[in-house]
N, C-alpha and C positions, 0 to 999 in steps of 0.2 A: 800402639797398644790401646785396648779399647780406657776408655775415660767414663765415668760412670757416675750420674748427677739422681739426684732426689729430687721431685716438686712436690712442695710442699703446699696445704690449703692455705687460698689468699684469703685475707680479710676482705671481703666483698662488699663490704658498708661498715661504718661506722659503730663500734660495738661491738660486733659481732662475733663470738666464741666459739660456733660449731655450726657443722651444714651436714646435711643428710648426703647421703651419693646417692643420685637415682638411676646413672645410667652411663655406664663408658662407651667412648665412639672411639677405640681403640683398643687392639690389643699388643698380649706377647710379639714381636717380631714384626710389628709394623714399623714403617718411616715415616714420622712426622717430619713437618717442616715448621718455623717460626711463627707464632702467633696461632698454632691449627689448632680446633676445638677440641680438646680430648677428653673432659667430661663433662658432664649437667651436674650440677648438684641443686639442694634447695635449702634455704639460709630460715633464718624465723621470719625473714620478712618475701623470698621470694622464690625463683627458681633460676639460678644464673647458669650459663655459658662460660666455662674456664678454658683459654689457651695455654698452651706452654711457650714459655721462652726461649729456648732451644729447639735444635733440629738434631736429629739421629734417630737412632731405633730402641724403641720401646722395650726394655726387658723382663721386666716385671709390673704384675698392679697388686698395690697393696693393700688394697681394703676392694671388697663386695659393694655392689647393688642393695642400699637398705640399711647401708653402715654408718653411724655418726661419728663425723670427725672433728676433732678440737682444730682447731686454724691451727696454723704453722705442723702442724705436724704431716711427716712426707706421705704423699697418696701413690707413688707410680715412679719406678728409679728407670731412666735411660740412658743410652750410652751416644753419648754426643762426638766420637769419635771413632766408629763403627769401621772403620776403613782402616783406621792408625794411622793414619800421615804425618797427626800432627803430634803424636806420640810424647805428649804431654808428662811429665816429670809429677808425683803422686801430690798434691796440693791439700795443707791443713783443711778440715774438715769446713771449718767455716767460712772459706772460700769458696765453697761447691755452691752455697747457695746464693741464688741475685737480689742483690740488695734492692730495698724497694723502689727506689729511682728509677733500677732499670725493667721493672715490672708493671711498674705506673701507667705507663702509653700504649699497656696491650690490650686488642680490643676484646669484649667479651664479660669487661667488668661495670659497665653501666657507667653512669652518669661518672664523667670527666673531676666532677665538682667531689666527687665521694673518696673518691680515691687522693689519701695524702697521704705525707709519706711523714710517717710516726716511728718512735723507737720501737723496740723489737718489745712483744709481749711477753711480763713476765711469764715463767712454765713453761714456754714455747718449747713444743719440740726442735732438737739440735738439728743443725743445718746436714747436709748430705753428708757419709760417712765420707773416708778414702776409700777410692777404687780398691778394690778386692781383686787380689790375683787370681781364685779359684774361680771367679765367677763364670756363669755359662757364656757360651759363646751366644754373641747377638744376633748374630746370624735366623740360627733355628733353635731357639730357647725353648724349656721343657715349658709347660703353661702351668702356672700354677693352680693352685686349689683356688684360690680366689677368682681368679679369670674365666672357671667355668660358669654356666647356663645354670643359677638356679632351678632346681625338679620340680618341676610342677609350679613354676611363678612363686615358689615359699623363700624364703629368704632365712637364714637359720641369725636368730641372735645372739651373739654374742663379741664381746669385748677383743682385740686384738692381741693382748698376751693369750689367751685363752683360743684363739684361730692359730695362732704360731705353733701352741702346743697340739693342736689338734692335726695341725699338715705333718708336724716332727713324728708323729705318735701313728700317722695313717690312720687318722680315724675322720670318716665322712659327717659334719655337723647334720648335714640333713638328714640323716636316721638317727637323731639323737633328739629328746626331750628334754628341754630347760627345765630344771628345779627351780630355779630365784623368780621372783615375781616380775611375771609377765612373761614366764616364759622364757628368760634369758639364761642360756646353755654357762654352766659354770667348770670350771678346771678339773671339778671333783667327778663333773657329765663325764668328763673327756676321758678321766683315769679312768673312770669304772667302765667304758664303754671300751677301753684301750684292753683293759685288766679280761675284758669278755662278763663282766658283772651287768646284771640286766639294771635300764634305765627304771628309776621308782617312779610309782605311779604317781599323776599328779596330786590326787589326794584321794582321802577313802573315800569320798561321799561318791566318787564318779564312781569307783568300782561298786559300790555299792547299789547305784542307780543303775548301773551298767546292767550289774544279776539280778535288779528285780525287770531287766525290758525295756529300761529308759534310761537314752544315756544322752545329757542336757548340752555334754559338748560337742556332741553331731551337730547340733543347730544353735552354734555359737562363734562369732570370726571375734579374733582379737586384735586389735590393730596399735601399733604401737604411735603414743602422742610423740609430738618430731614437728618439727618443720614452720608451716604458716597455723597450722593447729595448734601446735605449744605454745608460741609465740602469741595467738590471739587470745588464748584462753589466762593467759598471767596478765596482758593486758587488760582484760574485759573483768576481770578478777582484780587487778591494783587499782583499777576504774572507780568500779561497785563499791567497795570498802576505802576510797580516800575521798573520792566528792563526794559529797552528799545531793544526790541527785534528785530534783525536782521537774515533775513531767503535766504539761498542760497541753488543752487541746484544743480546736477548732472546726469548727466545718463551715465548707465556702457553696457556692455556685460559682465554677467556675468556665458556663458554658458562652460569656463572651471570649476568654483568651482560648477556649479551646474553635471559637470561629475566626479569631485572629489568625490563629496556627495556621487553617485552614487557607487563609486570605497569603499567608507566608509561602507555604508550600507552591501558592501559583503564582508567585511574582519573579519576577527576573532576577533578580539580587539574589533572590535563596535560592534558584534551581540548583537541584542536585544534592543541596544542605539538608541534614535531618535533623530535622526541629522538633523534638518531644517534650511534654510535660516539664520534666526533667531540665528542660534549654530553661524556660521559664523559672521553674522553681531554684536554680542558680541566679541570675540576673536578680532575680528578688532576694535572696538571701545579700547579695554586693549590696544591694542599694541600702536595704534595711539595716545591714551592719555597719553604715554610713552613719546612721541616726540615732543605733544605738551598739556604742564600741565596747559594750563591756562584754556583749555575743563572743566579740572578737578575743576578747584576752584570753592570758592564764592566770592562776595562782601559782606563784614560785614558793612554794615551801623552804626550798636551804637561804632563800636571799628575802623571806617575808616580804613582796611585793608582789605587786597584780603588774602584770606584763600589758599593755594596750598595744596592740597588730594593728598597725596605720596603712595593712595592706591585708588582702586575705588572699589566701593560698586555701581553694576549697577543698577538702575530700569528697571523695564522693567512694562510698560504699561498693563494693562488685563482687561479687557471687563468683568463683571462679572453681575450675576443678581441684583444686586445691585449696580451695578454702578462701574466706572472705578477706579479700584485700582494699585497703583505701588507698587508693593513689591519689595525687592531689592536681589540678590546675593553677599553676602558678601564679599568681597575681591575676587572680581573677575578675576581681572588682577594675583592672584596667580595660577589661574585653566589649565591643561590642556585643549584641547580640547574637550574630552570625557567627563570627569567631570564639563564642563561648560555645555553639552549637557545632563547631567543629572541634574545637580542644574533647569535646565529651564526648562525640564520636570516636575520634583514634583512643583516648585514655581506655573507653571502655572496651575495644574491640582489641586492645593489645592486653587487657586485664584477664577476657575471655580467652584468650590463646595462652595464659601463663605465662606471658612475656616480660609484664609489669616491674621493673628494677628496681633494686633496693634504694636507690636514690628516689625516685618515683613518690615514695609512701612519705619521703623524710618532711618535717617542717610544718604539717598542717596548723591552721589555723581557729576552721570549723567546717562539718562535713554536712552533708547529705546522702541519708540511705532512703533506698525507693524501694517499699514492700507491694506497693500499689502493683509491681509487675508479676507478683504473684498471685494476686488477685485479692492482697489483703487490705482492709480496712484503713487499719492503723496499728502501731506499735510503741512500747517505751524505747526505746533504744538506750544504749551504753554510753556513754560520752568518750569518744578517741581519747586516749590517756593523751596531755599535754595541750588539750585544747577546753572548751567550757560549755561548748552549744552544740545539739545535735538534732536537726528537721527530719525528721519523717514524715513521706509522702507515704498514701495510701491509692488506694486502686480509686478508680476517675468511673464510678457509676450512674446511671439516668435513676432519677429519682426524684419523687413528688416533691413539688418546694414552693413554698406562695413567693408570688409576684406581684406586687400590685393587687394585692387582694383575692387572686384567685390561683389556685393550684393549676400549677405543670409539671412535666416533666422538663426535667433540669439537669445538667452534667454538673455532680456533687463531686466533691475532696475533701478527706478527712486528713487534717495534719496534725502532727504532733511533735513538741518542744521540750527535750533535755536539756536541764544546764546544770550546772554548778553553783550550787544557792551558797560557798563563799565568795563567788564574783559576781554574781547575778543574782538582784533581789527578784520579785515578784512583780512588781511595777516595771522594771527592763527586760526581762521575760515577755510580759505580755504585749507591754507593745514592742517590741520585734515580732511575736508571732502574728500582732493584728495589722504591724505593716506586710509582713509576708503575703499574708492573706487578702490585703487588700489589692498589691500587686498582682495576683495571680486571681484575681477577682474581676481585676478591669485593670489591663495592662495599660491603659492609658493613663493612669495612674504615675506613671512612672515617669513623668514628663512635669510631676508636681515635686519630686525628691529632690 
């Protein structure tokens, strides 16, 4: 007799409460096997890869493309005994689901280090039902309402009692307009739409804009906050209003290490290695926060102490299609040159594919973001919530600069220094920033630290 299992959202890092679904790589009536990727979701901190732990066929999916799910509660029921062979005897509900030990070693969850195995979260939704006698055959299951091709790339929102009622009722979310704010289709959408009652207009101003000629929500997208956006904006938001941030600045000539680079690029040792600005402006951050470690700290508010980092674990800043991610280089200040030029390469070319894992972002120390690649000057930046110091690099332009008395042109850099003025006074501030600058001024410099 078929055997019928629930999987449920893992916790995917440490924290973590809810993750968007972006996309299933499976449907109704397919056969998976152990460990096989069956859907992408995207957490506050990234976009992961979810296997299941089972193997059988697929019989329902129970949430949408665009849906937020609270962790533990089930996404997708299968029937792990498709054949009946092993025609397993109906087992308490909370046997269905696998305890975290044996979900720990599946791949697809990122760093090995994130994944522990904790008590069960309060609220948690309950583990898989009992098999259901009535259920469809696995075979050739009906598909349900959730498993079809959102119309038109729209995604219709609303909450999961309110989809149950809306499959029960036969009424399609996608020709329905949310009342609740932002949009989101409520119980009441459902009835009236079930009832044959026209959905109410969003408000009278549109209609009214509508009859005089102009109607403002033709040329308006609403996008709902979710994912690495919600997540960065409570950070960058707990940031702003808990340290009191203080921002200084600088500008260098920085056109001997940019003939170094050049002197790097054609030697043996670095063929092949890509060496940017960016390689420099890390290496100088290690060395400087050597000299001066309060860069490096925190302030711990619940335990009143300043935390000192006897290592740095850098962030570095990255622009991604989903939104701005810091991943980190782990003990950084132990890296060569070369090896800090390669950790930046993969970190950022795995950050630009979306690949970046919630372990990844964990632990920072102190970052660097580089606006200079958009051709910008310079900027205040935000300070990463849990760290104290943050460098902005600006765009690297030729421009008039005296030398010895007489004007050149000169490869200029404007940087700029957030910190945290309760761990960092004004005097450790600056010089961190003036060692920065003197490093990436004249690399040779750094044979003096």
């Amino acid at each position: 007799m078929p055997e019928y299992k629930q999987f449920p959202l893992a916790d995917t890092a440490e924290g973590l409460t809810e993750a968007d679904i972006i996309a299933w790589q499976v449907k109704p009536g397919d056969t998976v096997t152990v460990n096989q990727i069956v859907v992408e979701v995207e957490t506050a901190k990234a976009a992961v890869e979810l296997p299941i732990p089972w193997a059988g066929v697929i019989t329902e999916l129970l949430v949408e493309p665009g849906q937020t799910v609270e962790v533990g509660a089930p996404i997708l029921t299968i029937d792990v005994d498709p054949g009946g062979k092993a025609a397993p005897a109906p087992t308490a509900p909370a046997a269905e689901e696998p305890a975290e030990e044996e979900m720990k070693p599946l791949v697809g969850y990122g760093s090995k280090a994130v994944v522990t195995q904790r008590r069960a979260r309060k609220g948690a939704a309950p583990a898989a039902p009992a098999p259901v006698a009535a259920a469809p055959a696995p075979v050739a299951p009906a598909a349900p309402a959730v498993a079809s091709k959102p119309k038109g790339g729209y995604v219709p929102l609303a909450k999961p009692p309110v989809r149950k009622l809306a499959k029960d009722l036969g009424v399609d979310l996608h020709a329905l307009t949310g009342t609740a704010d932002g949009g989101v289709i409520t119980r009441d959408d459902v009835q009236a739409a079930a009832n044959g009652s026209a959905a109410p207009a969003a408000s009278s101003s549109t209609v009214s804009d509508s009859d005089s000629g102009y109607d403002p929500a033709t040329r308006e997208r609403r996008v709902p906050i979710k994912g690495v956006r919600k997540a960065t904006a409570a950070a960058m938001v707990q940031s702003a209003y808990t340290a009191p941030h203080v921002t200084e600045f600088l500008t260098i000539d920085v056109t001997p290490m940019m003939e170094f680079r050049e002197k790097l690029k054609k030697s043996r040792e670095f063929a092949g290695v890509k060496v940017t600005p960016l390689t420099f402006a890390a290496k100088a951050v290690c060395l400087a926060a050597k000299r001066t470690p309060d860069v490096n700290a925190v302030w711990d508010e619940a335990a009143q102490e300043i935390v000192y980092k006897d290592y740095v674990h850098l962030g570095i800043a990255a622009a991604t299609p989903r939104g701005l991610v810091v991943p980190k280089v782990r003990d950084a200040d132990s890296m060569s040159l070369k090896e800090l030029a390669i950790a930046l390469t993969e970190l950022t070319d795995v950050a630009r594919e979306g690949k970046t894992t919630p372990a990844a972002m964990l632990g920072g120390t102190i970052t660097i973001t580089n606006v200079g690649v958009f051709g910008v000057d310079t900027g205040t930046p935000i300070i990463n919530p849990g760290e104290s110091a943050i460098l902005c690099l600006g765009a690297i332009k030729d421009t008039p600069w005296v030398v010895d008395g007489e004007i050149k042109v000169r490869k200029v850099l404007q940087l700029s220094l957030s910190f945290d003025h309760r761990v960092v006074d004004g005097q450790q501030g600056s010089e961190f920033l003036a060692d920065v600058g003197a490093l990436l001024a004249d690399p040779a410099v750094a044979i003096t630290y």
